[in-house]
C-alpha positions, 0 to 999 in steps of 0.5 A: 273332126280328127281327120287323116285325109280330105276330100278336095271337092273343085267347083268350077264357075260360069262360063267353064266345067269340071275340065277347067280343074283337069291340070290341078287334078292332074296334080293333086292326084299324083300327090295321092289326093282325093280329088273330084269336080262335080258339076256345078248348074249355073242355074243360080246361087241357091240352086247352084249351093244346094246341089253342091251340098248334098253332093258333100253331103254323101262324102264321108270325112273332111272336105276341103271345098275349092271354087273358081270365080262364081264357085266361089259365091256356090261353096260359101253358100255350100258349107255353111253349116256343113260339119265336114267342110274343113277349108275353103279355097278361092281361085280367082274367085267371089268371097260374098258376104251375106245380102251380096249379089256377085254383079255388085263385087265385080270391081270397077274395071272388070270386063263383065261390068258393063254387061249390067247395063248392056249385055250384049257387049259381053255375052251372047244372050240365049233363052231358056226354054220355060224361064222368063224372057228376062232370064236368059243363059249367057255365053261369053263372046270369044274375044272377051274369052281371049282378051279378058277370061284367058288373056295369059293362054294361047289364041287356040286354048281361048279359042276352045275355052270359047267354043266349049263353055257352059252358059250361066244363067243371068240369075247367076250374077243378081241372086244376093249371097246367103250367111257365108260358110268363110266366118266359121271356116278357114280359107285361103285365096289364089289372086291372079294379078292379070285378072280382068273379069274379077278386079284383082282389087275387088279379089284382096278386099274380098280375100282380106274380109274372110281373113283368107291367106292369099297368094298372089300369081301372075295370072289371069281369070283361069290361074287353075289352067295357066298356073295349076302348080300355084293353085294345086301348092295352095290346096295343099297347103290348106290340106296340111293347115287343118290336119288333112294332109296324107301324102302319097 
């Protein structure tokens, strides 16, 4: 596909929304970009993929699709089969493969891993009015926010971060993966060292398996907020690698 420019679609993950993106938008559109960060429901990966997909759907010409930690599970699912998607980008993200809950790719010293056995320990729990009682929203408890989501912001950034999340579905975490989009399209993958909800372990052997080009930073959980510089360059840089790079 002869394309000119691109699309960069950003999807945020559990626990976060659109304005997790602000400062990279910030930045890809003063470089003259097209930028978006439509919402994603956290209701479960399938749900969550097929509301990204019919939203690349509508955009005419190349997309280059960028999810952060579970978005990462939603835009593999999201391209697959989607002709106008001409690079994916994972920041500090799930790269699942097909029959991958993200509960299973969360690495032996994340944060949330104890949360499959005791919940509790991690989030707030909240029912979903008409869901079963076992399907409940969760909401991460402010000091994993400040200790292990967003350790590399200040006390008054995590403390916001905290009192403004969008909950995730517990669905979120044990709904295997689909066939992934990342063996027919090229990505790339921004790695924070300092990650602690995904295991920077667990992010290489992802990355590595999609044959994606890594970048590493010395970041946390939320590198888009902390190192929006690194992640925008990284964008870019996908944007130049398949023909879709037209600067302001």
């Amino acid at each position: 596909m002869a394309a000119t420019d691109a699309t960069v679609v950003l999807v945020h993950g559990a626990w976060a929304d659109g304005s997790s993106w602000a400062k990279v938008l910030q930045r890809l559109h003063e470089a003259g970009h097209d930028a978006v960060a439509p919402p994603n429901n956290l209701r479960g990966l399938a749900a969550d993929a097929a509301v990204v997909r019919a939203y690349v759907d509508t955009i005419d010409g190349a997309v280059v699709l960028v999810g952060h930690s579970y978005g990462g599970a939603v835009i593999t699912n999201a391209a697959k089969g989607a002709a106008n998607v001409e690079a994916l980008v994972y920041v500090d993200a799930f790269i699942p493969d097909e029959g991958e809950p993200v509960g299973a790719l969360l690495g032996d010293d994340s944060a949330v891993k104890p949360a499959l056995e005791n919940p509790t320990s991690v989030f707030k729990l909240v029912p979903i009015p008409g869901a079963p009682a076992s399907v409940v929203d969760t909401y991460l408890l402010p000091q994993v926010v400040a200790d292990s989501f967003a350790s590399d912001l200040s006390a008054d950034e995590a403390r916001l971060i905290a009192a403004t999340q969008r909950p995730a579905s517990i669905a979120t975490v044990s709904e295997a993966s689909g066939a992934p989009a990342w063996g027919a399209v090229p990505a790339w993958a921004v790695i924070g060292t300092r990650d602690r909800i995904i295991s920077p372990t667990s992010l290489r052997s992802m990355a590595e398996r999609a044959r994606a080009r890594v970048t590493e930073v010395e970041a946390s959980h939320v590198s888009m907020i902390s190192r929006p510089d690194v992640v925008a360059d990284v964008i870019e840089q996908a944007l130049r690698e398949v023909g879709a790079y037209q600067p302001a």
